[in-house]
MARPA-741442 format. One line per 2 residues: number of its first residue (from 1); their letters; for each residue x, y, z of N, C-alpha, C. Coordinates in steps of 0.02 Angstrom, whole numbers, plus 50000, padded with zeros to 5 digits. Layout:
<pts>
NUM> A> X Y Z X Y Z X Y Z  ...
</pts>
This chain:
<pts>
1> XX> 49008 52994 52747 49002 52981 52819 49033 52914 52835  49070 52891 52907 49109 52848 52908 49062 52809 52938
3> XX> 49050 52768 52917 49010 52709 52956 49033 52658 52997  49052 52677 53040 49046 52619 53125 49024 52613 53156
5> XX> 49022 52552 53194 48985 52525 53246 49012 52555 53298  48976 52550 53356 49009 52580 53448 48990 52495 53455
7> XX> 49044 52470 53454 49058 52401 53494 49065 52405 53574  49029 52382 53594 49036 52385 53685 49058 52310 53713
9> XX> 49041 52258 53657 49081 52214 53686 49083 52142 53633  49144 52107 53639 49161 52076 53555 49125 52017 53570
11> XX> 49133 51992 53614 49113 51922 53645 49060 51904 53718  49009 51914 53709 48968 51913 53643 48966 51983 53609
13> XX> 48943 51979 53538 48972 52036 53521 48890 52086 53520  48898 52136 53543 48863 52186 53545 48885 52266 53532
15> XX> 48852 52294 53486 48866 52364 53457 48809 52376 53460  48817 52456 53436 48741 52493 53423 48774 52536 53336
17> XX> 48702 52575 53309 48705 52612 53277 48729 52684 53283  48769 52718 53227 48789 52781 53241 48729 52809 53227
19> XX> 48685 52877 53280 48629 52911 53254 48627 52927 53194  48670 52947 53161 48648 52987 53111 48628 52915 53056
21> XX> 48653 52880 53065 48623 52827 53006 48558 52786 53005  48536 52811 53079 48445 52801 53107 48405 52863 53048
23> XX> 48422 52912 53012 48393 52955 52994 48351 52934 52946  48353 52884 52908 48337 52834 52832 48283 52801 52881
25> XX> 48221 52796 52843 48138 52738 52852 48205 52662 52857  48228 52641 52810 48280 52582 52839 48334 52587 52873
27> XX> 48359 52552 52893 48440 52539 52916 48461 52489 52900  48543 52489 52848 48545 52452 52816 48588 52402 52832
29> XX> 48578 52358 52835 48600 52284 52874 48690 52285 52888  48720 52315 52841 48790 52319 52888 48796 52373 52943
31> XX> 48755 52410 52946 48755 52445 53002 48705 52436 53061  48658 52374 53070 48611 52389 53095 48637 52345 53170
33> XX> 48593 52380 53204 48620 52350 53280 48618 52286 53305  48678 52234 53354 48685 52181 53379 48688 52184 53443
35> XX> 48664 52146 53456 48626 52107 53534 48631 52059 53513  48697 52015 53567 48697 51926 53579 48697 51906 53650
37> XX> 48696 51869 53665 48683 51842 53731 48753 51782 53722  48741 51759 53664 48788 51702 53654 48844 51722 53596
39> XX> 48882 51670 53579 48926 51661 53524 48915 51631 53460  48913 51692 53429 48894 51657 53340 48938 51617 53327
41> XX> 48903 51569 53258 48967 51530 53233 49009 51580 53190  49043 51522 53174 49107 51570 53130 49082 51567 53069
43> XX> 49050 51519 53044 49042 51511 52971 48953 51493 52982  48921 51528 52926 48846 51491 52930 48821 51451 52909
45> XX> 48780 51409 52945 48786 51333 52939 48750 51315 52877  48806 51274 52851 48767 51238 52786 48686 51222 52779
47> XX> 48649 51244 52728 48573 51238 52740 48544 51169 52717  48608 51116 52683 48577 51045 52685 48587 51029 52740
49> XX> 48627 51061 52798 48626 51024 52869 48570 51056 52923  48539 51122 52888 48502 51125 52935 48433 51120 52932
51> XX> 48398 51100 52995 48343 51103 53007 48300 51113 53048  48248 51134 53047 48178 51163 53123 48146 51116 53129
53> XX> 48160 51125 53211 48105 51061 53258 48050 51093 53271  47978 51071 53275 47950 51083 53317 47902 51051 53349
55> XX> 47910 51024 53404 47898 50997 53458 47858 51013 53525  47870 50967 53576 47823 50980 53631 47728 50986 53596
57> XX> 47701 51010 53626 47640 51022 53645 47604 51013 53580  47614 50975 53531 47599 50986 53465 47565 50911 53460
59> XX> 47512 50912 53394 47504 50843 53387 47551 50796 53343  47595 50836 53307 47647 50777 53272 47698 50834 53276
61> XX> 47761 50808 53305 47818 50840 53304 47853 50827 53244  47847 50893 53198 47875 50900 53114 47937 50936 53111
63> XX> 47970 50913 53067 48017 50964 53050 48033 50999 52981  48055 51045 52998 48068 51082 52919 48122 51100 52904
65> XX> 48158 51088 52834 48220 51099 52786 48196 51174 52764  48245 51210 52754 48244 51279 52722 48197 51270 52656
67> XX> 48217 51235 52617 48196 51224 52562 48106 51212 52560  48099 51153 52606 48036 51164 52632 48000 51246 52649
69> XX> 48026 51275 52690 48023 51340 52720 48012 51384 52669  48041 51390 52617 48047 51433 52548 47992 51415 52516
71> XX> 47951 51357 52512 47910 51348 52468 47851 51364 52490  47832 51389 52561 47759 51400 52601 47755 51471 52572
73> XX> 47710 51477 52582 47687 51558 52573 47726 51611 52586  47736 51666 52582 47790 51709 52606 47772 51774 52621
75> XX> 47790 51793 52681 47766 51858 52675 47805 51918 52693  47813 51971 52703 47857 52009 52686 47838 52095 52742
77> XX> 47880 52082 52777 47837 52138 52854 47901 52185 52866  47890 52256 52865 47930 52305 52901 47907 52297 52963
79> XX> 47982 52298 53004 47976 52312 53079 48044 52364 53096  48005 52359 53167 48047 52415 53190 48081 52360 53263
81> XX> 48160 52355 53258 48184 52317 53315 48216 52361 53374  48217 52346 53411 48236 52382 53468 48276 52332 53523
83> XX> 48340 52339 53563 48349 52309 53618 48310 52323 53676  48307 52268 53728 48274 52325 53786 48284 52362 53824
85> XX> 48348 52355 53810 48416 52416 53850 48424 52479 53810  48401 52472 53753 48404 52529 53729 48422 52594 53766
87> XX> 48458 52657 53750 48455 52707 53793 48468 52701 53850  48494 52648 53896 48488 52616 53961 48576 52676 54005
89> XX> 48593 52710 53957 48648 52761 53976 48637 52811 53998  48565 52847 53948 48542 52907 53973 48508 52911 54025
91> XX> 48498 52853 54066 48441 52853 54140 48487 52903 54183  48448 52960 54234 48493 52977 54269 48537 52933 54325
93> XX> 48481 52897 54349 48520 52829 54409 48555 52783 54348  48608 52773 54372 48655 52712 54327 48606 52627 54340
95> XX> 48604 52609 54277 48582 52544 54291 48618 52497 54263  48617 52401 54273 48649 52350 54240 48643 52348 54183
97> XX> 48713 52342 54130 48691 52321 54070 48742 52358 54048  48724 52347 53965 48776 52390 53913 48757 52443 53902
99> XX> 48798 52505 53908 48778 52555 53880 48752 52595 53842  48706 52556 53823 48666 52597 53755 48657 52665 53751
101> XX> 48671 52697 53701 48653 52764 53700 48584 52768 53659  48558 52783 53604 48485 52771 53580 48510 52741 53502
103> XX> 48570 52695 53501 48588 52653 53406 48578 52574 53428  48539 52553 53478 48512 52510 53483 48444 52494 53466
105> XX> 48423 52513 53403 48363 52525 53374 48384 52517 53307  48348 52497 53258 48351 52496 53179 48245 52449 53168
107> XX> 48255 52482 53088 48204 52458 53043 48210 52447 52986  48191 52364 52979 48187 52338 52927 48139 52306 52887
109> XX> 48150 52272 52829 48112 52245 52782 48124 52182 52790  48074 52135 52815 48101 52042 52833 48059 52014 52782
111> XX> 48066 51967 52749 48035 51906 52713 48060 51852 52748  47996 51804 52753 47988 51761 52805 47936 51716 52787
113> XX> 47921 51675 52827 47860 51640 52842 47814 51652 52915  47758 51660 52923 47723 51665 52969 47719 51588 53013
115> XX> 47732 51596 53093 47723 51541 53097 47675 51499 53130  47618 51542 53118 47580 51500 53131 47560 51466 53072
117> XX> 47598 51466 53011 47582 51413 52955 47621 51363 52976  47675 51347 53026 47724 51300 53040 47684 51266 53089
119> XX> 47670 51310 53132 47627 51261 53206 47563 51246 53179  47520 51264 53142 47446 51233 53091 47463 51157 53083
121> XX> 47532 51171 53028 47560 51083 53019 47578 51033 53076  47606 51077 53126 47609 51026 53175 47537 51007 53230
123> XX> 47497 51067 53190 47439 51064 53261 47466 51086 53334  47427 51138 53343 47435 51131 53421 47390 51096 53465
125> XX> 47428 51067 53532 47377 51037 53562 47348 51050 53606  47298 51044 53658 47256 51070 53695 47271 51106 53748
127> XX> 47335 51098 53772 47373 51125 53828 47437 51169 53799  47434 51198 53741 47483 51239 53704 47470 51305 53730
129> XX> 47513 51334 53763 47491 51412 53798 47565 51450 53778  47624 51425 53774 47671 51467 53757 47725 51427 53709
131> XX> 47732 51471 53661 47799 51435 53615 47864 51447 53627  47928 51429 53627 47973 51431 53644 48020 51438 53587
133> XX> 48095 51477 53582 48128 51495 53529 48205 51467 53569  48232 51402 53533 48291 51400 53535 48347 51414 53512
135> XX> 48402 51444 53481 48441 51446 53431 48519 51413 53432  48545 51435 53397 48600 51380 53405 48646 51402 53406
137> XX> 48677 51453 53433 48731 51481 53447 48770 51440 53507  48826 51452 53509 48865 51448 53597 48846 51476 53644
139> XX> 48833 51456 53713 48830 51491 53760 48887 51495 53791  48911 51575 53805 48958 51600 53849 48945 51586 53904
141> XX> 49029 51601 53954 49008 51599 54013 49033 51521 54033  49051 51529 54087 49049 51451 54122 48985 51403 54129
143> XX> 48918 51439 54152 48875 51417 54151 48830 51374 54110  48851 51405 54026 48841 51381 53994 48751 51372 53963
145> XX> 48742 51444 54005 48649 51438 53991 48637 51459 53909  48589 51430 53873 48557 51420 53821 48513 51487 53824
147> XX> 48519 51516 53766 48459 51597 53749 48422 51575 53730  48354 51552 53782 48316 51519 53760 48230 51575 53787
149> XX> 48195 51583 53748 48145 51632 53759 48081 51607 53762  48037 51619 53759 47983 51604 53746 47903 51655 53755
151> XX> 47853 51652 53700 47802 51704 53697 47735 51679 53706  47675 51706 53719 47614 51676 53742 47593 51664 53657
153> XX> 47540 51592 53640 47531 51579 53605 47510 51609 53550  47461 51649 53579 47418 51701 53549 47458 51763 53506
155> XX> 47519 51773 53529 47569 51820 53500 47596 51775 53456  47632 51708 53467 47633 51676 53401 47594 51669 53350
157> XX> 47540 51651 53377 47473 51640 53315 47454 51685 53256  47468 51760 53287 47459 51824 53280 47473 51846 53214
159> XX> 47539 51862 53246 47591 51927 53239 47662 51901 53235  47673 51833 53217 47776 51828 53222 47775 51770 53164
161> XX> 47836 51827 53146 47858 51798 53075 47938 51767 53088  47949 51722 53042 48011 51682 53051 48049 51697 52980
163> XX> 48106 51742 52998 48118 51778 52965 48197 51748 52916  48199 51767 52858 48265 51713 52810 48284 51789 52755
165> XX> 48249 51847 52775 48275 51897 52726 48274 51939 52765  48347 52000 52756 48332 52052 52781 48332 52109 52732
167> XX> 48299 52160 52728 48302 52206 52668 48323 52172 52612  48281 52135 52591 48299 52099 52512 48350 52062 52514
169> XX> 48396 52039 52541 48451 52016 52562 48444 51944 52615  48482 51896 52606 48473 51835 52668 48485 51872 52714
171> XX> 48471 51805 52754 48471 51858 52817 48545 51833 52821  48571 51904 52869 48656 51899 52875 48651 51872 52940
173> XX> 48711 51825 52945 48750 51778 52990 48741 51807 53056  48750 51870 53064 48754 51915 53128 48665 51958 53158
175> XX> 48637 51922 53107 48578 51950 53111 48518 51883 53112  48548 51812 53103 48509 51759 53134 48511 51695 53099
177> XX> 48541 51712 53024 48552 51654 52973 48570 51583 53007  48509 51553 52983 48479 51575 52919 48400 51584 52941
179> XX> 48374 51585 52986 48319 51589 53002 48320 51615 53066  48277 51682 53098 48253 51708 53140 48162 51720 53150
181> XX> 48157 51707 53221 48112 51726 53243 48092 51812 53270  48050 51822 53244 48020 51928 53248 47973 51897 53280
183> XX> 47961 51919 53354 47901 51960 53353 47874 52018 53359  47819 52034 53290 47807 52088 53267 47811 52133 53336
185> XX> 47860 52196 53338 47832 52254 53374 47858 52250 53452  47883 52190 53470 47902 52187 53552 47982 52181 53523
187> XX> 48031 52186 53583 48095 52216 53579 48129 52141 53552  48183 52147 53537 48220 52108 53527 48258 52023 53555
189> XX> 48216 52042 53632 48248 51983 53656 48184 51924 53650  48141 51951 53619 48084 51895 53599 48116 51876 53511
191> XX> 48157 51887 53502 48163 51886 53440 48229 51820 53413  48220 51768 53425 48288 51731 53451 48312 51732 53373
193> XX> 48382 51723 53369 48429 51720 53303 48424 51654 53300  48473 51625 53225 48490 51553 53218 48438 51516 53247
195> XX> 48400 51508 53225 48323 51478 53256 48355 51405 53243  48319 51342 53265 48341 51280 53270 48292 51244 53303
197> XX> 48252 51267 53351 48217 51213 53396 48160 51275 53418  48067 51252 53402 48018 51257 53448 48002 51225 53462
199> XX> 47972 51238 53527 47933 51217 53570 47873 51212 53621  47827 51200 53596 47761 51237 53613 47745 51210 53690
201> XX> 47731 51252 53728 47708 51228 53796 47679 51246 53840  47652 51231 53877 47595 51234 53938 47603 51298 53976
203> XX> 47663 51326 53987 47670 51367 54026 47753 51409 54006  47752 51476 54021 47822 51491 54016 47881 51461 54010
205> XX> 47905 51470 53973 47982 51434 53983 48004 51476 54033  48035 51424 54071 48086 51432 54152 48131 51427 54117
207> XX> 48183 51495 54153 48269 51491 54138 48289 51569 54147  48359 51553 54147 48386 51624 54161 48359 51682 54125
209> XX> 48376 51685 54059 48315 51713 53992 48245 51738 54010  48216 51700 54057 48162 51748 54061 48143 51745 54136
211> XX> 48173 51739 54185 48154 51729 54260 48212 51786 54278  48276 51766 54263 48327 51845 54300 48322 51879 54269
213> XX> 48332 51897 54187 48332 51957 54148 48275 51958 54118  48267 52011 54074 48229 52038 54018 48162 52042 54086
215> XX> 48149 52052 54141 48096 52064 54171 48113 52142 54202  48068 52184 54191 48038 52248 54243 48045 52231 54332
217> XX> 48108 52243 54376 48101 52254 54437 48131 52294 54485  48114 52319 54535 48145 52382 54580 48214 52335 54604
219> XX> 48252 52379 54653 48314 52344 54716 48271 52323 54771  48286 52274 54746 48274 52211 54841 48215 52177 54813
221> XX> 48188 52165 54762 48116 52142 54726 48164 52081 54685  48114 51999 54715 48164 51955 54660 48145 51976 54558
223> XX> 48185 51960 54550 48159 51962 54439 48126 51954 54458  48105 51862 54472 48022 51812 54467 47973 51854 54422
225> XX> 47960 51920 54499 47895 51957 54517 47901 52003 54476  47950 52007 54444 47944 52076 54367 47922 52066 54318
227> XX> 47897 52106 54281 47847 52116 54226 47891 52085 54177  47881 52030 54141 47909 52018 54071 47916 52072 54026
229> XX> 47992 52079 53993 47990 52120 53927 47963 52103 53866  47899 52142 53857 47874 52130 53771 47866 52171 53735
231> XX> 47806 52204 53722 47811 52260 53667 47854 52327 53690  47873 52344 53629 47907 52412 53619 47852 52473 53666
233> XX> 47893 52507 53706 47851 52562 53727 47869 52609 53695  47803 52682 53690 47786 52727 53632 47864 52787 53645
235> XX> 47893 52799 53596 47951 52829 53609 47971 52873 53536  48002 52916 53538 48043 52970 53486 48106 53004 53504
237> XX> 48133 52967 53446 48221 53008 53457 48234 53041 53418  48317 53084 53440 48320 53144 53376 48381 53110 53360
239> XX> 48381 53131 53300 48443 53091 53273 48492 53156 53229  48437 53219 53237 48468 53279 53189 48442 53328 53234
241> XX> 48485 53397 53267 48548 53377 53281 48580 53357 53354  48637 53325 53362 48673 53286 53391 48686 53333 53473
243> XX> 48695 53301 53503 48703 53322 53587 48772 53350 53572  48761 53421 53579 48846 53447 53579 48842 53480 53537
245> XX> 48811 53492 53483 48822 53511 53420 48801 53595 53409  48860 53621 53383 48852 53723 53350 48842 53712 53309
247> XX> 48767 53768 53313 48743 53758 53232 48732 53846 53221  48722 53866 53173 48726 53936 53164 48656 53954 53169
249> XX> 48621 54022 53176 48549 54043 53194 48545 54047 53123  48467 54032 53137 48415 54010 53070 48373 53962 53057
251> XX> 48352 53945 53009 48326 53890 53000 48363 53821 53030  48332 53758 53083 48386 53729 53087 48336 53669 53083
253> XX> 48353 53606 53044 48321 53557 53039 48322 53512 53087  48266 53488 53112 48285 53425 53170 48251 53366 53137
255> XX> 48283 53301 53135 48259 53248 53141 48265 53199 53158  48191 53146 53177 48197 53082 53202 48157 53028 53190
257> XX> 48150 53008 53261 48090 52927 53230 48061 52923 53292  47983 52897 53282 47946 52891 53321 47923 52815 53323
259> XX> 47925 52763 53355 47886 52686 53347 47840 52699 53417  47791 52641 53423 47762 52591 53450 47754 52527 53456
261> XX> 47804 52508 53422 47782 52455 53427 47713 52397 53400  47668 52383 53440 47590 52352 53395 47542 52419 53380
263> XX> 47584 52489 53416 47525 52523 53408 47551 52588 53338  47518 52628 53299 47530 52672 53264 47563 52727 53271
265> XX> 47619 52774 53270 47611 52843 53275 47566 52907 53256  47523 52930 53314 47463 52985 53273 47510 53053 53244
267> XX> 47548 53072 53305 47597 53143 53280 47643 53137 53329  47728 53177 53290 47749 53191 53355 47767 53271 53374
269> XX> 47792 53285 53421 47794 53356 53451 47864 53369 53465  47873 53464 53460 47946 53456 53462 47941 53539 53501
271> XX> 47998 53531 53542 48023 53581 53591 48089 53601 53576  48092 53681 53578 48143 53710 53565 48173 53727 53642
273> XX> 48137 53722 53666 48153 53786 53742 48140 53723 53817  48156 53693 53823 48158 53661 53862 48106 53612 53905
275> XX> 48051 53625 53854 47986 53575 53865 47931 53624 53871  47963 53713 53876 47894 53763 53887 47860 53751 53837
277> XX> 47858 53776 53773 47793 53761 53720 47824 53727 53665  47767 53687 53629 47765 53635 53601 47755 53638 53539
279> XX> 47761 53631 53467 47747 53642 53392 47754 53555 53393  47715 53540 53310 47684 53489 53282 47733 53490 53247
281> XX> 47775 53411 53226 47814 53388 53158 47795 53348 53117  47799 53358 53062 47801 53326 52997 47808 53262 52993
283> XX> 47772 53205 53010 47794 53140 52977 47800 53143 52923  47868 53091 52885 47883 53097 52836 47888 53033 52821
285> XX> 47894 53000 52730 47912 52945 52733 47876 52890 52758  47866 52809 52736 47817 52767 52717 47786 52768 52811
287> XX> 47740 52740 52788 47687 52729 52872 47660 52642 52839  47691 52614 52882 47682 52541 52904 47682 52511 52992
289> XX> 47611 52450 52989 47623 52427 53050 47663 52408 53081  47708 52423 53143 47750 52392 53145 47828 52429 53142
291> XX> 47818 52473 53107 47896 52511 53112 47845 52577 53110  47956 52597 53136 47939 52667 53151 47922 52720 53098
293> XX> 47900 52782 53129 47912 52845 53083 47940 52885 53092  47983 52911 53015 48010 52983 53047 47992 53039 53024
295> XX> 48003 53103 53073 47993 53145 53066 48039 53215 53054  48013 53275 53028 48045 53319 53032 47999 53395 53062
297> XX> 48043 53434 53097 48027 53496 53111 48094 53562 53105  48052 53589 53082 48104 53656 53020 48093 53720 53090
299> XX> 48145 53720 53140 48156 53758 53195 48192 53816 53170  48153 53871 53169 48179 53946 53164 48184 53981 53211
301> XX> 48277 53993 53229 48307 54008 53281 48342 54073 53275  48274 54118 53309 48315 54191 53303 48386 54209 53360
303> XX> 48368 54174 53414 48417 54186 53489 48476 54141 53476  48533 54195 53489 48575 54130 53513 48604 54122 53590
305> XX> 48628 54056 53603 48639 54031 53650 48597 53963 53649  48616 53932 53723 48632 53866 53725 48534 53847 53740
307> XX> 48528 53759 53714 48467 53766 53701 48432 53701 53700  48401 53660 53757 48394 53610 53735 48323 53594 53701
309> XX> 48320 53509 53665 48275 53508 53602 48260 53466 53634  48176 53430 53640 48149 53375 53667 48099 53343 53609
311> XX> 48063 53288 53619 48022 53284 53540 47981 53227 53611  47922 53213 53577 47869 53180 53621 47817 53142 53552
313> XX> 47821 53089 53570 47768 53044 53530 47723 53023 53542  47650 53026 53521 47598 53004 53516 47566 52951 53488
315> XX> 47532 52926 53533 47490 52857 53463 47416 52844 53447  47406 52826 53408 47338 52817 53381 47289 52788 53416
317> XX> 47316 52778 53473 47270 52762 53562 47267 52808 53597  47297 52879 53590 47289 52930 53639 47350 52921 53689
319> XX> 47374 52893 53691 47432 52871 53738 47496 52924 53701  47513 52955 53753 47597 53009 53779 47652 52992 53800
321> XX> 47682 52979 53756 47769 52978 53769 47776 52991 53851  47816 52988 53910 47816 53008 53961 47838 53044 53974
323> XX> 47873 53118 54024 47911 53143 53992 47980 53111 54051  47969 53067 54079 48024 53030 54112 48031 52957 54132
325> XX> 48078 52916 54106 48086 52857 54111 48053 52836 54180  48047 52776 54188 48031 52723 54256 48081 52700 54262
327> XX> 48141 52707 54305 48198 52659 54307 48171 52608 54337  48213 52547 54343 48210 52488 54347 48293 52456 54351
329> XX> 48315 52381 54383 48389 52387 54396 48395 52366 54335  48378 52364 54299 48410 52326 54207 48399 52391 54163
331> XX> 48373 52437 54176 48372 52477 54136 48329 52486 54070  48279 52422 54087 48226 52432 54023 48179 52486 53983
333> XX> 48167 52479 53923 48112 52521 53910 48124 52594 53949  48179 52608 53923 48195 52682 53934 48174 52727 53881
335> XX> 48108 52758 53882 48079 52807 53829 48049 52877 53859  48092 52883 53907 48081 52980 53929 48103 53016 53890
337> XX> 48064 53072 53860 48062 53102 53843 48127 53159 53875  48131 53188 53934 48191 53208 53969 48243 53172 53940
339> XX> 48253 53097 53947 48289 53075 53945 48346 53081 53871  48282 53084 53843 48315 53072 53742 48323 53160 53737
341> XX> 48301 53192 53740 48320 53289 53752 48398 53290 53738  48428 53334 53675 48495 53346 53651 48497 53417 53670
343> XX> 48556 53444 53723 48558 53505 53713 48614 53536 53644  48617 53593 53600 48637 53620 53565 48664 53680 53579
345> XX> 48712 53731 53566 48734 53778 53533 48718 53824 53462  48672 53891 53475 48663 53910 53406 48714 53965 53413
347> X> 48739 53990 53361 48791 54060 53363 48773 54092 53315
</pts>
């Protein structure tokens, strides 16, 4: 199988995954999907030159050498990453953004440090309510704004790991080297690359980053008043078989992946006929917090003709896949069920 990226745009550079290589519990780091906001360096930065601030709201502003970083405890977390545009193609209303089709998604294996062993050392101080993720890339653009993010404390404290491996491997240049921030289970743009500078503080970080984008809002509604993007919402794609695709009558295998994000997958469900009745699939393959699962369902297709396939995910809260997106003008958190539906050809 030929392995490429769908590049949508070089500078900054952003691609997605080809489906069929979503089919694997991992995705393996030369293929796994990019989301930048900014401009990587060209070369990754020497690790005697680099180092983490962390600052603001803290009682001693410390810093740490990699080397330092390597010697704390280590821990070692499958996740499941997601853009928040994900899918943001298949909405029926067109919305802003890059085209994602559903290879803006991958799961991996990170070794890291937790950081609330980093902010412990620095102490937080009494007015610490949100941490902040700088990194050190270029900012595009004339403007010249900084991808700068930031998460409520309590999600730091938690659940986010600062990440220096990906699948057994450093972490690659295009993927945050040498150090990234995860947080566990929410999409990607909480997740800053090339980490370089926290900053713990009183209140949200103000800035383009999280006041115009990455927020939930209708037309004619400012960002401000939109819902911040965080956790992954409950969703399942098919990755087997493909929109378009003749397949001969018989047995015909479908498969995909189901995440949540902080929450579990209980089962997922799969439709042959257009959402009328419903059969149970097979999770298959490891079950960890945090990433996804996939599944399979073994569809025996006596009719032929044209036929579409839908799949619906469940979670270990009782909570239902939808079976239709919420648009929004950015196109977030697109997980309809309608929406992800492949029609097929059997002959």
């Amino acid at each position: 199988m030929e392995k490429k990226m769908r590049i949508m745009t070089k500078v900054p550079l952003n691609a997605e995954t080809d489906p069929r290589l979503l089919r694997s519990w991992i995705t393996a780091n030369s293929v796994f999907f990019n989301r930048n906001q900014g401009e990587m360096m060209a070369e990754p930065i020497p690790l005697e030159e680099w180092e983490l601030l962390v600052t603001g709201e803290v009682e001693k502003e410390s810093r740490f050498s990699m080397d330092r970083i390597l010697r704390m405890p280590k821990a070692a977390v499958a996740n499941t990453l997601e853009c928040s545009g994900n899918s943001r193609s298949l909405l029926k209303e067109k919305a802003r953004g890059n085209p994602w089709t559903i290879g803006g998604v991958g799961n991996a294996v990170y070794g890291g440090v937790w950081l609330r062993d980093l902010l412990s050392e620095a102490g937080l101080g009494k007015r610490a309510k949100h941490v902040s993720f700088e990194g050190l890339e270029n900012p595009v653009g004339r403007a010249g704004i900084k991808f700068i993010r930031s998460i409520p404390v309590e999600k730091a404290m938690d659940s986010t790991l600062l990440a220096y491996e990906m699948n057994g491997e450093p972490l690659p240049l295009e993927h945050g080297y040498p150090l990234r921030a995860l947080a566990l289970g929410w999409t990607g743009a909480n997740c800053v690359k090339w980490l370089g500078k926290i900053t713990v503080l009183d209140r949200p970080h103000e800035g383009h980053f999280m006041d115009n984008v990455y927020r939930v809002f209708q037309k004619g509604e400012d960002s401000k008043s939109g819902t911040v993007v965080t956790g992954l919402k409950l969703k399942s794609i098919i990755t087997q078989p493909l929109e378009g695709e003749t397949l001969s009558a018989g047995p015909v295998v479908i498969l995909g992946a189901a995440y949540g994000g902080e929450t579990d997958i209980d089962r997922v469900e799969v439709s042959g006929d257009n959402g009328e009745t419903w059969r149970q699939a097979e999770l298959i393959g490891p079950a960890a917090p945090y990433a996804w699962r996939q599944w399979q369902y073994v569809w025996e297709t006596g009719d032929k003709g044209s036929f579409t396939v839908m799949s619906r995910a469940f979670d270990g809260e009782g909570n239902q896949q939808p079976m239709n997106a919420e648009w929004n003008v950015l196109g977030y958190g697109n997980n309809g069920v309608t929406e992800h539906a492949v029609t097929i050809r059997i002959t």
